[in-house]
C-alpha positions as CSV (number, residue, x, y, z in Angstrom):
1,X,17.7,5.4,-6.0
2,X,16.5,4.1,-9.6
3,X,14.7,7.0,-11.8
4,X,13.8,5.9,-15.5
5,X,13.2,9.1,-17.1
6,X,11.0,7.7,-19.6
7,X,8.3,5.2,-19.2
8,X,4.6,4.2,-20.0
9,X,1.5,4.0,-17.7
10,X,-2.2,2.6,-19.4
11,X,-4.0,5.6,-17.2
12,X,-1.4,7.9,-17.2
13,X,0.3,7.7,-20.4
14,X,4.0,8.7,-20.3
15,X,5.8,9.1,-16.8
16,X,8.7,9.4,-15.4
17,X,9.6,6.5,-12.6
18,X,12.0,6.4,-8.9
19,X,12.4,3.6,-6.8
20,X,14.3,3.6,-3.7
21,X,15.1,0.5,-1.8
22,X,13.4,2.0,1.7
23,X,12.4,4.7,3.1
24,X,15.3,4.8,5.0
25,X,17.0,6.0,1.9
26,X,14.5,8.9,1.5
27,X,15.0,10.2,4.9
28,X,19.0,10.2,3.9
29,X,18.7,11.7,0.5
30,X,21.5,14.4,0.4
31,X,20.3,17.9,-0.1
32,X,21.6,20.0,-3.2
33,X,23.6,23.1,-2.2
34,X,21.1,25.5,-2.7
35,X,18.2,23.6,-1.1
36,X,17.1,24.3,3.2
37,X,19.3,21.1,4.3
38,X,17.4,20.5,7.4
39,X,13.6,21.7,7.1
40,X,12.3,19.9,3.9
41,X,8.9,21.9,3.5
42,X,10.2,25.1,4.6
43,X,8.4,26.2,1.3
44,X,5.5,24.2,0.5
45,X,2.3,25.4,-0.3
46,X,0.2,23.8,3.2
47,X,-3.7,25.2,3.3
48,X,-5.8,24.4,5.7
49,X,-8.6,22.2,4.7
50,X,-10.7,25.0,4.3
51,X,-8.6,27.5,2.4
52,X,-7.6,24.2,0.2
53,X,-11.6,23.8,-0.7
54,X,-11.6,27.3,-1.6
55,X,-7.9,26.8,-4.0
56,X,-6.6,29.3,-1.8
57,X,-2.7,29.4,-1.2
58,X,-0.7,29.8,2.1
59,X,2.7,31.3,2.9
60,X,4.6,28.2,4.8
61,X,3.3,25.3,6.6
62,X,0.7,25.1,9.1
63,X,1.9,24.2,12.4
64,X,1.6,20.4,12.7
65,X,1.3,20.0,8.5
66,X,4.4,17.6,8.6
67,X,3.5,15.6,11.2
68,X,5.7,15.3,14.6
69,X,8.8,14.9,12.1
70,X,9.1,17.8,10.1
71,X,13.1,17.3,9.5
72,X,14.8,14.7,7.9
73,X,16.6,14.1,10.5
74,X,13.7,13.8,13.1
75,X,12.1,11.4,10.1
76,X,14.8,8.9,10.4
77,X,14.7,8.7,13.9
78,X,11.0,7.4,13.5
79,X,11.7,4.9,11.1
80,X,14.9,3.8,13.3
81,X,12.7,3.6,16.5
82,X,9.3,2.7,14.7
83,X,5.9,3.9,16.2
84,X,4.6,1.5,18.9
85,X,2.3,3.9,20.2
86,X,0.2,4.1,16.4
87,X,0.8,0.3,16.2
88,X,-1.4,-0.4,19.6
89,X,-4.0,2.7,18.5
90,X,-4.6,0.8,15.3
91,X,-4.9,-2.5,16.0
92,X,-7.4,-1.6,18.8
93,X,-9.0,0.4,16.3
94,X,-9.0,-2.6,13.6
95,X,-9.2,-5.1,16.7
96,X,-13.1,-6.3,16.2
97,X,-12.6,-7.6,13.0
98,X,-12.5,-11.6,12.0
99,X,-9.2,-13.0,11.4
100,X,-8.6,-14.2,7.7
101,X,-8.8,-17.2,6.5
102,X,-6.2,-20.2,6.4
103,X,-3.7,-20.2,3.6
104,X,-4.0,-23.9,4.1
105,X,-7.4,-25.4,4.3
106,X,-9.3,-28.5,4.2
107,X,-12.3,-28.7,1.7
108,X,-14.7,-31.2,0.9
109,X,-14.3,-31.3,-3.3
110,X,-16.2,-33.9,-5.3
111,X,-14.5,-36.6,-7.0
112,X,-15.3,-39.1,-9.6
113,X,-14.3,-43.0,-8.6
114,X,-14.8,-46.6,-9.4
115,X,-17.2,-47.1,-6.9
116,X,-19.1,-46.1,-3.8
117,X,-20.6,-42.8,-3.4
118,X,-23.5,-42.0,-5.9
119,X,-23.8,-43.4,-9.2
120,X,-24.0,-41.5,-12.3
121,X,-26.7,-43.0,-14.5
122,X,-25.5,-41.3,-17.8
123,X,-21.6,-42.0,-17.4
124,X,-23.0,-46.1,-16.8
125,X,-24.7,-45.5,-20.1
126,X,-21.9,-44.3,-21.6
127,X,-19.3,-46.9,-20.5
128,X,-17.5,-45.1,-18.1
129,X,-17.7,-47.3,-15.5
130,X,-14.7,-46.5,-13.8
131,X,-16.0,-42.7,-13.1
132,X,-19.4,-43.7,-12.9
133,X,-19.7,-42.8,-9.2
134,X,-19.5,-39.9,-7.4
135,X,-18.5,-38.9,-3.4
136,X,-16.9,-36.4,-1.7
137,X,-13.3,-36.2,-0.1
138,X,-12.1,-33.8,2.7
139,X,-8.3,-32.7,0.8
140,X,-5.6,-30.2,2.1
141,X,-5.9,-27.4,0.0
142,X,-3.2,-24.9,-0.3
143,X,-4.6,-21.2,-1.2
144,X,-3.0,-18.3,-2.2
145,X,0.2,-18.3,0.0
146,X,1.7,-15.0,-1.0
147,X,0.5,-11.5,-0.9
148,X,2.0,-8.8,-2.4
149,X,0.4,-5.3,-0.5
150,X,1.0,-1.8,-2.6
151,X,0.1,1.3,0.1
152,X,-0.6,4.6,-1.4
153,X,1.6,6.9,0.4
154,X,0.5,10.1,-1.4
155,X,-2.4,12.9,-0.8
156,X,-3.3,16.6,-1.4
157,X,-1.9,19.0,0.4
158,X,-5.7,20.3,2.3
159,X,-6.0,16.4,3.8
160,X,-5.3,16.3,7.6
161,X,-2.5,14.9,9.0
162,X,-4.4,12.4,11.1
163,X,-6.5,11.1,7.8
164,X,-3.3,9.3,6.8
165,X,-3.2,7.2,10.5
166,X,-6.0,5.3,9.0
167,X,-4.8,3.5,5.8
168,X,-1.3,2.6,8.0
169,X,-4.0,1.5,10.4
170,X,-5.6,-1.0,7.7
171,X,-2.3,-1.8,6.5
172,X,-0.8,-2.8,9.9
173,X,-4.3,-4.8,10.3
174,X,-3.7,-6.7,6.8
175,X,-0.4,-7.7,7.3
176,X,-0.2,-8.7,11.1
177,X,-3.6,-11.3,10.0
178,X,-2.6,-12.3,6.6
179,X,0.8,-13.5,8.1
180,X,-0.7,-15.4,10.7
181,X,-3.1,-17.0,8.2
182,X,0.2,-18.6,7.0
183,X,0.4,-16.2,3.9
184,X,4.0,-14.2,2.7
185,X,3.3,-10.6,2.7
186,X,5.5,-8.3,0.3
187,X,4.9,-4.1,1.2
188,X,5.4,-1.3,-1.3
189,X,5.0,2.1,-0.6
190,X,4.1,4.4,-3.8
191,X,2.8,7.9,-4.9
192,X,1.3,8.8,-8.3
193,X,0.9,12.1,-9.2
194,X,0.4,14.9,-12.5
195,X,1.5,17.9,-13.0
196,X,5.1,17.5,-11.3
197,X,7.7,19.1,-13.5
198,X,7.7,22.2,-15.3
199,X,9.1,20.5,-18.7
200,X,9.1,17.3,-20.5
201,X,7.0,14.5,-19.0
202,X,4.7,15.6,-16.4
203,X,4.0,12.7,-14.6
204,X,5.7,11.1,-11.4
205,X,5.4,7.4,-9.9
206,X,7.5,6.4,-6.9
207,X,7.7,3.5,-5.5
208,X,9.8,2.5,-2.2
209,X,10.3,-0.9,-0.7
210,X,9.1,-1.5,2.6
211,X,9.1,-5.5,3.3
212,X,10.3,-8.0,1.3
213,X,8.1,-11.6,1.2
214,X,11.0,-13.0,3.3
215,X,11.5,-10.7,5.6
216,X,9.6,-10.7,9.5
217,X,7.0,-8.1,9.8
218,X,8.0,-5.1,12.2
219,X,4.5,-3.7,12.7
220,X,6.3,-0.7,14.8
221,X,8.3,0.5,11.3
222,X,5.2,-0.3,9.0
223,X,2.9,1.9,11.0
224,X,5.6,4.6,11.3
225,X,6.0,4.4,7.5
226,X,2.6,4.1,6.4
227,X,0.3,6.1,9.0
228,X,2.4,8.9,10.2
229,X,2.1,12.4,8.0
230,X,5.9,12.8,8.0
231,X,6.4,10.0,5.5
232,X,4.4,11.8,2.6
233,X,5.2,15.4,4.1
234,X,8.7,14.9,4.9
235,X,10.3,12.0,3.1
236,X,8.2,12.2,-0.1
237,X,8.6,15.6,-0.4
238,X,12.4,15.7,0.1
239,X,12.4,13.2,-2.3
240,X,10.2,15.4,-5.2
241,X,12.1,19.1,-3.7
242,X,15.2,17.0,-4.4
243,X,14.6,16.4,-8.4
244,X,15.4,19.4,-10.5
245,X,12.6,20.6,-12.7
246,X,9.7,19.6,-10.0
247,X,7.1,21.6,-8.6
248,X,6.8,19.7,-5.4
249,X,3.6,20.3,-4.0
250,X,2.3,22.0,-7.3
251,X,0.9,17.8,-8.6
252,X,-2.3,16.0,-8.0
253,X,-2.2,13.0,-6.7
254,X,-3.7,9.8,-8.5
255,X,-5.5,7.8,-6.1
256,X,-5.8,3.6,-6.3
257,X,-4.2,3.3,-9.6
258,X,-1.3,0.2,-9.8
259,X,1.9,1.7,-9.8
260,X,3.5,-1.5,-11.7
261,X,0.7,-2.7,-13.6
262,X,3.5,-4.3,-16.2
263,X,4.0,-6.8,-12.9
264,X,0.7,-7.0,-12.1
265,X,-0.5,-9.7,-10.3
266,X,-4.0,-11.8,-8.7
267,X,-3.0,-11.5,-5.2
268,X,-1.8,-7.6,-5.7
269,X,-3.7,-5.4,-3.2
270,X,-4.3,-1.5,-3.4
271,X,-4.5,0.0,-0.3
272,X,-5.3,4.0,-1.5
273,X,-7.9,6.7,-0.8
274,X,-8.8,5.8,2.9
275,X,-9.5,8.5,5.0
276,X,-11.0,7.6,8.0
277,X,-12.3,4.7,10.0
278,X,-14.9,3.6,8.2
279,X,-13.0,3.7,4.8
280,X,-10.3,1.5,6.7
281,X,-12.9,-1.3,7.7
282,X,-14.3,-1.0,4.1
283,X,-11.5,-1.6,2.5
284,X,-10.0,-4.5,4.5
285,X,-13.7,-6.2,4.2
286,X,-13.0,-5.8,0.1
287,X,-9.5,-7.6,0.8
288,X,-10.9,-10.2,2.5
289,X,-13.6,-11.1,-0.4
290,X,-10.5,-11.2,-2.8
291,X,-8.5,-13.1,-0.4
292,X,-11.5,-15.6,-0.2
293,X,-12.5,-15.9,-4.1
294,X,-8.4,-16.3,-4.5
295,X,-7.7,-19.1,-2.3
């Protein structure tokens, strides 16, 4: 685990920064001696969606709140055996939708010659005789081969656990087509949130690795990572209940804001602030106009 205690945000101003290298590592943080060591959100503030829309509080978690892991323990079992059971759910879900693009293609493009083709009256004029006429050639184009996929991994407390199956859903779609496009995909997992710590700099970005641009996709892990509640509810909050000076629960988060905008990227994706269905299809419909005007 990386933290930079002090760093610099365009929205957010001055934050603090941690990185782990997986999630893996959140589900394995150890737990400081005076923290619950096996029952991570033992005391976090969990409303119900309606007491939340009302900014009422509630004495311990809802049954359910955490997902199906609410331990560490039972969290790194899911990341260990992955999720098959989300990964068929969403890609039936996403399963209508057109495949992307080629990262390869063939396009016809214009190109000036010596002859054949149509002639160019004014370039004849002007003496350019060997660029006077004009055709069209069918040439491999390569795109935009890599792809590097940020997935917001944060949300308020009131949201229901199922509301976060959908943007693993989109994710899981993304990456399963874009690699079979012939693209590279890279995964990171964040949060961004205000309001975390009592003192000093208020402000919290995490960001955890999740695939690497070499390695194969394992739809099983990303879906178990990226659609089930226990990641946020578990391993993000064992990370923040693990920092001295935090709140916890007590931030907001910051929805579809770059968590690295200092490495920022053209074919960077946000995937943030989908809730449902619909939002998932909206969203991978968006990707796939960037994907296009990119490539």
């Amino acid at each position: 685990m990386r933290v930079i205690e002090k760093s610099t945000h365009p929205k957010l101003g001055m934050v603090r920064r941690i990185h782990t290298d997986s999630m893996e590592e959140l589900a394995s943080l150890p737990r400081p001696a005076d923290r619950d060591p096996s029952d991570t959100v033992a005391r976090i503030w969990s409303p119900t969606p309606e007491e939340g829309r009302k900014g009422l509080k509630a004495e311990g978690p809802k049954p359910g709140w955490a997902g199906s892991c609410p331990t560490l323990k039972e969290l790194g079992a899911l990341y260990r055996d992955g999720w098959q059971e989300g990964v068929n759910k969403a890609l039936t879900a996403m399963g209508d939708l057109p495949p992307l693009p080629g990262a390869v293609t063939r396009r016809r493009r214009p190109k000036w010659k010596d002859q054949g083709g149509e002639i160019h009256q004014e370039r004849v004029w002007e003496g350019r005789l060997d660029t006077a006429w004009r055709s069209a050639e069918r040439q491999k184009l390569t795109g935009q081969t890599h792809l590097h996929l940020y997935i917001g991994l944060g949300g308020s407390s009131y949201v229901d656990p199922g509301a976060w199956f959908w943007r693993g859903a989109a994710a899981a779609w993304l990456a399963d087509a874009a690699e079979a496009s012939g693209r590279r995909v890279k995964i990171t997992g964040y949060t961004v949130s205000r309001g975390m710590f009592k003192s000093g700099i208020p402000n919290l970005i995490t960001t955890t690795g999740i695939k690497e641009y070499q390695e194969p996709l394992d739809l099983s892990r990303l879906v178990a990572i990226t659609a089930h509640a226990s990641s946020l509810r578990t391993g993000q909050f064992a990370l923040w209940t693990y920092l001295d000076n935090c709140y916890g629960s007590l931030g907001h988060p910051v929805h579809n804001v770059h968590p690295e905008p200092e490495t920022k990227q053209p074919e960077d994706l946000i995937l943030d602030g989908v809730w449902n269905q619909l939002d998932a299809t909206k969203w991978v419909e968006s990707a796939r106009t960037k994907l296009d005007d990119l490539g």
